[in-house]
N, C-alpha and C positions, 0 to 999 in steps of 0.2 A: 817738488820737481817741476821745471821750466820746459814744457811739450812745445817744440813748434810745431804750427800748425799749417803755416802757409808760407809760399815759394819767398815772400821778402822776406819774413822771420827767419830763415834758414840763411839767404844770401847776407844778411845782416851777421850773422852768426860764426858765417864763415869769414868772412871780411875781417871784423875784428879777431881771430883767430888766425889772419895770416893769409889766406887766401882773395886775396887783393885785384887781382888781373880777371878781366872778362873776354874769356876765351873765345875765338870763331873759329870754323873747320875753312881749309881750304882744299879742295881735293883730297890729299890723305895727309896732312898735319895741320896742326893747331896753328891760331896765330894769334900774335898780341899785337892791335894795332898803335898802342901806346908806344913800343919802340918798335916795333917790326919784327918782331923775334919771332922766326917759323921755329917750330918742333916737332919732330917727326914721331911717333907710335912707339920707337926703340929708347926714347929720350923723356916719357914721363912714364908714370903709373896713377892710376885712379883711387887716391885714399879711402874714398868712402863716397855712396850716392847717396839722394833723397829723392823717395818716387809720392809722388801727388795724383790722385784720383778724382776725379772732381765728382762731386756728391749728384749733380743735376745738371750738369754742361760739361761734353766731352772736349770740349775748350780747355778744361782748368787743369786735364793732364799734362804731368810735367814731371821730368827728373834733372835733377840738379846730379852732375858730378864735381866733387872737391878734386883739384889736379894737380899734382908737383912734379919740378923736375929738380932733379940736383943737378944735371949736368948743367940747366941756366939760372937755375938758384931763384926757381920762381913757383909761385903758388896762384892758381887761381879757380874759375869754375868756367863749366859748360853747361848750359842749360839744353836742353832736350823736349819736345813736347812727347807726349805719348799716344800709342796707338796711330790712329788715322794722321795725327798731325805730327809726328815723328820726322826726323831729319833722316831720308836714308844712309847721306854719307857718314851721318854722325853713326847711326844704327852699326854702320857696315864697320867702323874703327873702333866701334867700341868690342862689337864682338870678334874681333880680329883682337883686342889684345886680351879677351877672355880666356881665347883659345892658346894664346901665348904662355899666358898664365898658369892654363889649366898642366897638370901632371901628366905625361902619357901613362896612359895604363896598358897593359901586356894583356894577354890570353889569362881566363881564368885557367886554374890546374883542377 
């Protein structure tokens, strides 16, 4: 079994599996500066993340999200630091589309 271990091993990982474009936030969507393609929070979903903890320097926290959209037929990632060194705007859209996601749930009975 092939563990990755560290932030390039995963970006590497993803890369050759399609996810190609290196994502930036710009207020509240994504952008690719390779063609300029904005997307907005209604236009992707987050395949899957990778959270990194750093063993001895709260430096090396970090979360990788894998990101697609169909409607622009693109795959890429957003990298994130953790804790203290976290992106708020990135914090604030990802858990905005957590909540999107999540199911409403009702009164128990």
């Amino acid at each position: 079994m092939n563990t990755m271990t560290t932030v390039t091993e995963v970006l590497n990982h993803l890369k050759q599996t399609g996810y190609t474009v290196d994502f930036n936030i710009n207020d509240n969507h994504l952008v690719c500066h390779d063609n300029s393609i904005q997307i907005h929070p209604d236009e992707f979903v987050i395949d899957k993340h990778y959270r990194f903890e750093g063993a001895t320097d709260p430096g090396d926290e970090a979360i990788i999200y894998a990101i697609s959209s169909t409607k622009h037929n693109i795959k890429g990632t957003l990298v994130n630091g953790y804790g203290i060194y976290s992106d708020p705007k990135i914090d604030e859209m990802i858990k905005s589309l957590t909540e999107k996601a999540s199911p409403l749930k009702g009164p128990s009975i």
